[in-house]
C-alpha positions, 0 to 999 in steps of 0.5 A: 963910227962917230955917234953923230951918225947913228940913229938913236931916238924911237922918233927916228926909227919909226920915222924910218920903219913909216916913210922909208923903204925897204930891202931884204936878204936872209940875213938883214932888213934894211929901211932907207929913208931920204933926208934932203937936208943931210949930207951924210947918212945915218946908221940904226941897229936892231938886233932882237933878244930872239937872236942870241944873249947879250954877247951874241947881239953886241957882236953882231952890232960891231960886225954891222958897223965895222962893214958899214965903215968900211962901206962908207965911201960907196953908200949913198950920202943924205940918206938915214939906214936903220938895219935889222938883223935877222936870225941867220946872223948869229951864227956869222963871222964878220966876213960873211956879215960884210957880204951880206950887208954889201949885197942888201944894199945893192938889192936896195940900189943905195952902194955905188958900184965899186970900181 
C-alpha cells in the first residue's frame, strides 16, 4: 500500500474518532469518515501495546493492510478508514483477518458487493 493512503497525523485520527462513524465486530473497530474532496480513501492502524509485543502488532498491521489492498477495488472511494484492532486479532493468521476485516466493512456498508 503506497504512503500517500494511510492515515498518519493525530489531527487525522481524532478527525476520524470525532466526526466519522463507526462499526464493529469482535475483532476490529472501524471509523469512516466521508471526504468529498477525495477521491481515493485512506487507511489508519491502531493496534494497542495490550495486545501483544512489538512482533505481534506489526504482524497484525501487515495482515491489515495486505486484506485492505486486496479489497480495494470494493471499498468504497472519498472515504478516510481508521481500524482498531482489538484483542481477538492476536491469536489470527491473516485468512481469518481478511474475513473479518471483509465482514465489518459490510457491517458498516462501505464494500461493494463482490460479484
Amino acid at each position: 500500500m503506497k504512503k500517500e493512503l494511510r492515515i498518519k497525523k493525530n489531527k487525522e485520527f481524532q478527525a476520524a474518532f470525532q466526526n466519522g462513524t463507526s462499526f464493529a465486530n469482535r475483532q476490529f473497530v472501524v471509523y469512516s469518515l466521508k471526504k468529498e474532496d477525495q477521491d481515493f480513501f485512506r487507511i489508519g492502524l491502531s493496534v494497542s501495546k495490550k495486545i501483544g509485543n512489538a512482533v505481534t502488532r506489526n504482524r497484525i498491521k501487515r495482515y491489515v493492510r495486505q486484506a485492505v489492498f486486496e479489497l480495494k477495488d470494493q471499498l468504497a472511494t472519498g472515504n478516510d478508514y481508521v481500524i482498531i484492532a482489538r484483542k481477538p486479532t492476536a491469536e489470527m493468521d491473516f485468512f481469518e483477518v481478511k474475513k473479518s476485516i471483509t465482514h465489518v466493512l459490510k457491517v458498516g456498508k462501505v464494500l461493494k458487493k463482490s460479484r
